[in-house]
C-alpha positions as CSV (number, residue, x, y, z in Angstrom):
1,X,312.5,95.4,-30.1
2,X,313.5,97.3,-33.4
3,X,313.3,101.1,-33.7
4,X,313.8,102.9,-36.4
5,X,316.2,106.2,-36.7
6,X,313.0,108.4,-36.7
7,X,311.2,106.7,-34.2
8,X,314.3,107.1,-32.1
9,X,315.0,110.6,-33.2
10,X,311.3,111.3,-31.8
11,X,311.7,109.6,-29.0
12,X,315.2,111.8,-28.2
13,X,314.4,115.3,-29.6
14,X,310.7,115.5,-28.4
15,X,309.3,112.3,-26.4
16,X,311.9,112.2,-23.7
17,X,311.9,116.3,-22.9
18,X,308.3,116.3,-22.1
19,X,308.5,113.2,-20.4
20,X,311.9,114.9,-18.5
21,X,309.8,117.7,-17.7
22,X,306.7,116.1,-16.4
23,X,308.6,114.0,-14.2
24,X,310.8,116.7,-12.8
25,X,307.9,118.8,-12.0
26,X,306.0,116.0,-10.2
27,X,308.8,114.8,-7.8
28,X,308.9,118.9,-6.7
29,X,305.1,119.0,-6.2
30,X,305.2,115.4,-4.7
31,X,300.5,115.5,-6.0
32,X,298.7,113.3,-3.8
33,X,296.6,112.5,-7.4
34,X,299.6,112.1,-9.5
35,X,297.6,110.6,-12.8
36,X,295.5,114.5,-11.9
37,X,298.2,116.3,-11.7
38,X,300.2,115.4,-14.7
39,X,297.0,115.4,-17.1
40,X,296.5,119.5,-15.7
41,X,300.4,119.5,-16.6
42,X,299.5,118.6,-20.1
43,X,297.1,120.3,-20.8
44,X,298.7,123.6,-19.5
45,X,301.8,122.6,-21.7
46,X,299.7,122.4,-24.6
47,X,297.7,125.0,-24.3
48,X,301.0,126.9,-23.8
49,X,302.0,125.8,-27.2
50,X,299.0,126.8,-29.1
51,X,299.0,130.3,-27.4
52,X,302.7,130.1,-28.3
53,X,301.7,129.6,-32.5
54,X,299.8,132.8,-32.5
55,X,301.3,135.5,-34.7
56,X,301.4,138.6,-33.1
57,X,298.5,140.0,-35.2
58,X,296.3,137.1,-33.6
59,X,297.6,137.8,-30.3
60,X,296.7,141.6,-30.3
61,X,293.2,141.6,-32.0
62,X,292.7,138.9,-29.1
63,X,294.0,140.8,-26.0
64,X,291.6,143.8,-27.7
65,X,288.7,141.6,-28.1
66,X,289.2,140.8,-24.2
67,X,289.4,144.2,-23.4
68,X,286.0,144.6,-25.5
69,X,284.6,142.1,-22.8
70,X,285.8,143.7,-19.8
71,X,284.0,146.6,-20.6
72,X,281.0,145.4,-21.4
73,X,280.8,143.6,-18.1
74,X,281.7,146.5,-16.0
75,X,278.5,148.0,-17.8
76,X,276.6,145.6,-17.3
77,X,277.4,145.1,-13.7
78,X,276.8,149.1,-13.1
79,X,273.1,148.8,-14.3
80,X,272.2,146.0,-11.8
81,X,273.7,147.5,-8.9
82,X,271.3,150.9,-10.1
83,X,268.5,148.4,-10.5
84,X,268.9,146.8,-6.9
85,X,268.9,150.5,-5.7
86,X,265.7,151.5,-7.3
87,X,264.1,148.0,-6.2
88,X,265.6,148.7,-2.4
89,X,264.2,151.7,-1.9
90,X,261.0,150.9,-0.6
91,X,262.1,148.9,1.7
92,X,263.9,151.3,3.4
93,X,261.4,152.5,6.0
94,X,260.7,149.0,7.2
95,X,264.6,148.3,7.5
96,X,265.2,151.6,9.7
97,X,262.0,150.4,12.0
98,X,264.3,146.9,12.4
99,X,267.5,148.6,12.5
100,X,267.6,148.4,16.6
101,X,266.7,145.0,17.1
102,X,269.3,143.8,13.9
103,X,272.3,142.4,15.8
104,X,274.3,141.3,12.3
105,X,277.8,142.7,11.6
106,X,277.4,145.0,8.5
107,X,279.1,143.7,5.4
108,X,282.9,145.3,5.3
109,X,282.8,148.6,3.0
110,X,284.7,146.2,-0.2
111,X,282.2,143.7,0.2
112,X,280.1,144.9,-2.8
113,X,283.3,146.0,-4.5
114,X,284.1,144.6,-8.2
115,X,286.6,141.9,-8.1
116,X,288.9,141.4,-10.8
117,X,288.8,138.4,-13.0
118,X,291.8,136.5,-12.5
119,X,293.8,134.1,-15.0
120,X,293.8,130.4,-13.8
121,X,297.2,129.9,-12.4
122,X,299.5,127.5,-14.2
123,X,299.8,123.6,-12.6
124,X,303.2,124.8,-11.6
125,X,302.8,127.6,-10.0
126,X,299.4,125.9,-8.5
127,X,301.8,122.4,-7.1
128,X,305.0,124.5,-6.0
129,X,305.0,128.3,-7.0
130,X,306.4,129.4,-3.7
131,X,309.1,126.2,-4.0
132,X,309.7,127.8,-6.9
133,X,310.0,131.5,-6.4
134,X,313.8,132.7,-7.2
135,X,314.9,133.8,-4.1
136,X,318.5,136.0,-3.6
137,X,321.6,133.8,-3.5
138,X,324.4,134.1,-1.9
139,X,327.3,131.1,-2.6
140,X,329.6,129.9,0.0
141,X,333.0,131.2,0.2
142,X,335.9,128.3,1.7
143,X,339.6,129.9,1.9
144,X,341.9,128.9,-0.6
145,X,345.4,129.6,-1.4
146,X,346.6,131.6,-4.6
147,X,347.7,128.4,-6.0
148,X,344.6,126.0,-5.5
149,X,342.9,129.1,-6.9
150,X,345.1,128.9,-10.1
151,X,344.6,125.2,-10.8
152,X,341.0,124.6,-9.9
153,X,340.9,127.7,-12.9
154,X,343.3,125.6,-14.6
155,X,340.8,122.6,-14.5
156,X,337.5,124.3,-14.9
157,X,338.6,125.8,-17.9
158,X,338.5,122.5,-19.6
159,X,335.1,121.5,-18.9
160,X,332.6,122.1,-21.1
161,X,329.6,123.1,-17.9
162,X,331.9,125.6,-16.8
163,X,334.6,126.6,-19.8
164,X,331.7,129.3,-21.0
165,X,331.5,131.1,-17.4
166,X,332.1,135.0,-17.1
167,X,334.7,136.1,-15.1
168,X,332.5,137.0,-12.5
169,X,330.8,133.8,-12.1
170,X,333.8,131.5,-12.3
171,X,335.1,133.5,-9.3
172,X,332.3,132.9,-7.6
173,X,331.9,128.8,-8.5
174,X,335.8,128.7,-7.5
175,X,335.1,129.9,-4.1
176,X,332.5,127.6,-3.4
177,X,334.2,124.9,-4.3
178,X,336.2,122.5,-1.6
179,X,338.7,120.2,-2.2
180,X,338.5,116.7,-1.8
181,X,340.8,113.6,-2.1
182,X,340.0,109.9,-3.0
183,X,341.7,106.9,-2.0
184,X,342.3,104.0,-4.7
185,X,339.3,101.8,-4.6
186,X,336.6,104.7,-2.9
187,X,333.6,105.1,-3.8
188,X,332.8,108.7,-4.8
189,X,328.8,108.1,-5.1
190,X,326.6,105.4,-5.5
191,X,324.1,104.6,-8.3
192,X,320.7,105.2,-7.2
193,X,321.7,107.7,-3.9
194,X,320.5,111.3,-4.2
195,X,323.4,113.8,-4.6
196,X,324.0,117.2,-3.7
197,X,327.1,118.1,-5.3
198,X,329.0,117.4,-8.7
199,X,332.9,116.8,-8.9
200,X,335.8,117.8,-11.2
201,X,338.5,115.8,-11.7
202,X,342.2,117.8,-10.9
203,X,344.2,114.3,-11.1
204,X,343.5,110.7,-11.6
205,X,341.3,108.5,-12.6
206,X,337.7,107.4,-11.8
207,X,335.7,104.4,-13.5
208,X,332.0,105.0,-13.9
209,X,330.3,101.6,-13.4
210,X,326.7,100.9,-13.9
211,X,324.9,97.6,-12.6
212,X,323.3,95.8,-16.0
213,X,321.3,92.8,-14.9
214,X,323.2,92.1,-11.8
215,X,326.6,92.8,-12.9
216,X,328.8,96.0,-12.5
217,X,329.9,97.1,-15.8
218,X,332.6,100.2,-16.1
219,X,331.2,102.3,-19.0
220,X,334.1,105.2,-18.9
221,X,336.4,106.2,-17.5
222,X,337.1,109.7,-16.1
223,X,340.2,112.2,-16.2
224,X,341.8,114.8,-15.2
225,X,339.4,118.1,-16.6
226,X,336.1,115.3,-16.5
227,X,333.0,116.7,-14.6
228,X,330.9,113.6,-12.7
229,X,327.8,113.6,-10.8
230,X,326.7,116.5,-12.5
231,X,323.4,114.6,-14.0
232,X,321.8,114.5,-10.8
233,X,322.1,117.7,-10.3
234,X,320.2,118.6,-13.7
235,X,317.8,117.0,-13.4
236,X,316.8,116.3,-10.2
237,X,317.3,112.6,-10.5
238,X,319.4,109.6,-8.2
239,X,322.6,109.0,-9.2
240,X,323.0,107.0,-12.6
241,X,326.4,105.2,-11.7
242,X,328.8,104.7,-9.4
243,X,331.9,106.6,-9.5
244,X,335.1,104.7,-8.1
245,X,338.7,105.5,-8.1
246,X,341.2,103.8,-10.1
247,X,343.7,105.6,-8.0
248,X,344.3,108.5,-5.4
249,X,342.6,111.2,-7.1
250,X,342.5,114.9,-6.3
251,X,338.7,116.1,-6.7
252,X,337.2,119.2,-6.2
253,X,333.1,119.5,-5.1
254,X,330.8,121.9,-6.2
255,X,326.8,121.9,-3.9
256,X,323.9,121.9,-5.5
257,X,322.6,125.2,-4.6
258,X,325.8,127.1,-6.2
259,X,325.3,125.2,-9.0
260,X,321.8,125.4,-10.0
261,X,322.1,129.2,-9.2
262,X,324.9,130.0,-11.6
263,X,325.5,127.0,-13.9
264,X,322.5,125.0,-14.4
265,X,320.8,127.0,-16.6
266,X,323.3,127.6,-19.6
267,X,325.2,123.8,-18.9
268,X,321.4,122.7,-19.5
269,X,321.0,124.5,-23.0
270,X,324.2,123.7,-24.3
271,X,324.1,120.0,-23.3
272,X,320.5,119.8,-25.4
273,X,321.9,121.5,-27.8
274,X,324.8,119.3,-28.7
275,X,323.0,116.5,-27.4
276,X,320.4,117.3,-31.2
277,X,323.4,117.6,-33.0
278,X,324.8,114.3,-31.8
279,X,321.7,112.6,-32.1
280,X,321.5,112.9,-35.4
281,X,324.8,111.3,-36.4
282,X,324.0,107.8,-37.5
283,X,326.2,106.2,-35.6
284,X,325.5,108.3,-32.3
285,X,321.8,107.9,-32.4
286,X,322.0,104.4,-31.2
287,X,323.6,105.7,-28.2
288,X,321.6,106.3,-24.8
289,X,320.8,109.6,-22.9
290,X,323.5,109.5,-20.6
291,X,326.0,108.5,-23.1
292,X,325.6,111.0,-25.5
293,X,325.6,113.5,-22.9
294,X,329.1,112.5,-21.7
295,X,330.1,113.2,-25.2
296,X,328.3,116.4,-25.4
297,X,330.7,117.5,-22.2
298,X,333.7,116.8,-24.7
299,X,333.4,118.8,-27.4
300,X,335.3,122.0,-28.2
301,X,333.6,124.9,-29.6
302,X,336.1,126.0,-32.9
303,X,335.2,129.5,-35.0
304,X,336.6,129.7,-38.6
305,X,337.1,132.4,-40.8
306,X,335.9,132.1,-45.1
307,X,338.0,129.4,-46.6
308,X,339.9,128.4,-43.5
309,X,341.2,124.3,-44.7
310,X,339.9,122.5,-41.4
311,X,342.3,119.2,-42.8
312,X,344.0,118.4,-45.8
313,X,343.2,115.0,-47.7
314,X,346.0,112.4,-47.0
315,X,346.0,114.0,-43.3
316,X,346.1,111.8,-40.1
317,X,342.2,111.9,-38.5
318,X,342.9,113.6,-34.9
319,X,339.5,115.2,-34.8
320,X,335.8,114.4,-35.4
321,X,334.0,117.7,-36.5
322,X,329.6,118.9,-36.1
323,X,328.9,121.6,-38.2
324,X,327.2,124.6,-35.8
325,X,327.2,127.3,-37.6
326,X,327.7,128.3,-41.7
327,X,328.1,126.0,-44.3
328,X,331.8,123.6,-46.1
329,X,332.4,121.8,-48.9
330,X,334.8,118.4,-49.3
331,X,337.0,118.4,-52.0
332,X,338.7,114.9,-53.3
333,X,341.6,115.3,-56.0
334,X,340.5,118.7,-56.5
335,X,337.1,117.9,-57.0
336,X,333.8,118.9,-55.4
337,X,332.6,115.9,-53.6
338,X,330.2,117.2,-50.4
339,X,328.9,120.0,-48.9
340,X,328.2,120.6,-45.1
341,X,325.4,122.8,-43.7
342,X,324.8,124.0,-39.8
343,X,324.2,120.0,-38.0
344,X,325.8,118.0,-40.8
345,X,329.2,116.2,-39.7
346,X,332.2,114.9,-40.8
347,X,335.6,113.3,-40.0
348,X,334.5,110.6,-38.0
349,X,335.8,107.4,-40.3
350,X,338.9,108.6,-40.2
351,X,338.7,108.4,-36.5
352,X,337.3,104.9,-36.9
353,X,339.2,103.2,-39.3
354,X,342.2,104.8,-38.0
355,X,342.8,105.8,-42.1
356,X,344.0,109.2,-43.3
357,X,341.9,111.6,-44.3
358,X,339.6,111.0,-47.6
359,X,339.1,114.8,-48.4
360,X,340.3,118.3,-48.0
361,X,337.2,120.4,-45.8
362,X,336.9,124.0,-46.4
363,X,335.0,126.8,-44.7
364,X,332.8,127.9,-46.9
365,X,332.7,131.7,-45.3
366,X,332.9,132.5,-41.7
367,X,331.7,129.3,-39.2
368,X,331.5,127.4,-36.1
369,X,332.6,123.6,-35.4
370,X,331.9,121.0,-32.3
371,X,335.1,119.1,-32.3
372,X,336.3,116.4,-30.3
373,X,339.9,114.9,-29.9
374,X,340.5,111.4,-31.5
375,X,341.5,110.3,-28.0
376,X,338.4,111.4,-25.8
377,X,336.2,109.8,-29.2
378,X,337.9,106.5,-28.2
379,X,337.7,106.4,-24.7
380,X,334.3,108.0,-24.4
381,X,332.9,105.7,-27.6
382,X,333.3,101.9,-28.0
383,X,333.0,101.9,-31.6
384,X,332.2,98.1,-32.1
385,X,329.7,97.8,-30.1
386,X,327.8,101.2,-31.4
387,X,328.3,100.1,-34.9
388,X,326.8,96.1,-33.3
389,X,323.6,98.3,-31.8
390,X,323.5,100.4,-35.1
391,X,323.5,96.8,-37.3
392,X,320.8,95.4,-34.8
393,X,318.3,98.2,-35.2
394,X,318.6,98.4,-39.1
C-alpha cells in the first residue's frame, strides 16, 4: 500500500504515540473489558487536551465559577437540614416513648456530616494507581575494581541514553551495572522474550537479526559504545530482535528497575525528540520505528558560536548535520544559496554519493547541531534500499 510523506508523518509524530501509550497502559492494568477500558482512556486523554487549551484566563474564571457552586450548595444543604429539624420536632415525644424498646445502633456522629465532592479519578490511576505510585529507590551496588569503573565510564560516555547523565547518577548506573561476557555465536536475547535488562557493548561485535517471513535477517550490527535491548525496556514491550555475537564480546548489563528509575525518563524525551527531527528528513521518513531510533542513539549533540564555518565547499562529507537550535546559511562560489532553520538538515549527499562537499555552511549566530559520523550513517543506514522504499512510496 502507498502512503504519502504526510500520512506517514501523522502516522509517526501523532498516531503511533497515542497508540504507544494506550497500549502501554493496558498491558499494566491487564482490564478484564479491554475495548472499556481503552475508550475511558480516550476519553480522559482528550478531555486532558481540551482542559489543556484553556488559557489561563479561562481556567481561573472557571475554577471561580466552581467555587460559586460550592457555596451555593453548602447553603442550600444548611436550609434542609434546618427544615428536617423544624419538621422533626413533633415527633419527638413519640420517639422518646419508643426509645426503650428501639434496639438499632445509632447512626455514627459523621453520618450526617457533609461529604466532599470528589473529582472522578483518571483511567490510570483508576486501572493501576497504586502500580503506579513512585515509590523510594534504592539501586544495586556489585563491587568493581578502579579500572572496570574507568572503562564502563569510558563506554557510557559514548552512548547517547547515558552520555547526558549527572555525575551523580552515572555513579550510581555504574554501580549497578555487572559485567558480562559472550561467546562467539551466543545469543544475548531472543526476539519476542520479555527482558529485564539492556546491555552496552565494551568490545566486539553483536548482529541484530530480525525474522521477516520466516527468514533471519541481520539488520545492524552493534559496536563497541552501542546500547541493545534498551527498547524493551522503554516501552514495556518483548524483545524486537535477537542479539547474537559475531565474536567474544565483553558486555556490561544494566536491570530494569535502575534504569527506569534514573534513565528512562530523559533517554525517552530525547529519543522522540530526535526521532521528529529524523522523521522529517525525506529520505529517513521511510524508515521504521525501530530503525530510526537506532539512529537517534548515534547522533552527537554539537554547539556553535555566530559564524562558526561547520565545512568548507570542496570538503570531504564526514558528517551528516540536523539543525536543533538557531538558524545557517549555504554559500556556493560565494554566493547565497540556502538557509537552515531549527529541524532543517543538511550534508547528507555528500555522505551518499561519497562527493565533496557542494557548499560552505555557516552559523548564522550562536546554535546547536545533531551530527552523526559518515561511518555510523553507513553501517546504521542501507542507503539503496531507503532510497528503493522512498522511490516505491512516491
Amino acid at each position: 500500500m502507498k502512503v504519502s510523506d504526510d500520512k506517514k508523518r501523522y502516522i509517526v509524530d501523532l498516531l503511533n504515540p497515542t497508540l504507544e501509550a494506550l497500549v502501554a497502559d493496558s498491558i499494566k492494568g491487564t482490564p478484564s473489558d479491554p475495548v472499556a477500558f481503552m475508550l475511558d482512556w480516550l476519553e480522559t486523554k482528550r478531555c486532558a487536551d481540551d482542559d489543556a487549551k484553556l488559557s489561563p484566563e479561562e481556567k481561573a474564571r472557571l475554577i471561580e465559577e466552581n467555587k460559586m457552586l460550592e457555596a451555593e450548595m453548602k447553603k442550600v444543604k444548611a436550609e434542609m437540614t434546618t427544615a428536617a429539624k423544624l419538621v422533626d420536632e413533633p415527633k419527638k415525644d413519640d420517639e422518646e416513648e419508643e426509645e426503650e424498646d428501639d434496639e438499632d445502633d445509632e447512626p455514627p456522629p459523621d453520618f450526617f456530616k457533609e461529604q466532599p465532592v470528589k473529582a472522578r479519578a483518571s483511567v490510570s490511576a483508576e486501572a493501576y494507581g497504586e502500580w503506579n505510585t513512585k515509590k523510594a529507590f534504592v539501586a544495586p551496588v556489585i563491587t568493581k575494581t578502579d579500572e572496570q569503573k574507568e572503562r564502563l565510564r569510558n563506554v557510557l560516555s559514548k552512548s547517547f541514553l547515558f552520555s547526558t547523565l549527572e555525575d551523580n547518577d552515572m555513579t550510581v548506573v555504574i554501580g549497578a551495572m555487572s559485567e558480562v561476557n559472550a561467546a562467539e555465536g551466543e545469543k544475548v536475547i531472543t526476539q519476542g522474550d520479555q527482558g529485564d535488562f539492556l546491555f552496552v557493548i565494551e568490545t566486539g561485535k553483536l548482529d541484530c537479526i530480525i525474522k521477516i517471513d520466516g527468514q533471519d535477517k541481520v539488520v545492524k550490527t552493534c559496536e563497541s559504545g552501542d546500547v541493545f535491548g534498551e527498547l524493551a525496556l522503554l516501552y514495556n514491550c518483548p524483545r524486537a530482535a535477537t542479539v547474537a555475537a559475531k565474536e567474544a564480546c565483553v558486555l556490561w548489563k544494566l536491570d530494569r528497575d535502575t534504569f527506569n528509575s534514573i534513565v528512562k525518563e530523559a533517554a525517552q524525551k530525547k529519543r522522540q525528540r530526535y526521532d521528529s527531527f529524523l522523521s522529517k528528513v525525506p529520505l529517513l521518513s521511510n524508515m521504521d520505528a525501530y530503525e530510526r531510533s537506532q539512529l537517534a542513539d548515534a547522533l552527537k549533540t554539537e554547539s556553535v558560536s555566530d559564524g562558526a564555518v561547520i565545512f568548507k565547499q570542496g570538503d570531504v562529507g564526514n558528517k551528516f548535520y540536523i539543525l536543533e537550535e538557531g538558524a545557517a546559511v549555504a554559500t556556493k562560489d560565494g554566493a547565497e544559496v540556502m538557509s537552515y532553520n531549527s529541524g532543517d538538515y543538511f550534508g547528507e549527499l555528500a555522505l551518499i554519493r561519497n562527493q565533496p562537499r557542494a557548499a560552505t555552511v555557516t552559523a548564522k549566530g550562536n546554535g546547536r547541531f545533531l551530527s552523526i559520523d559518515s561511518k555510523s550513517f553507513k553501517r546504521l543506514l542501507n542507503v539503496a534500499e531507503l532510497m528503493e522504499r522512498a522511490t516505491q512510496y512516491t
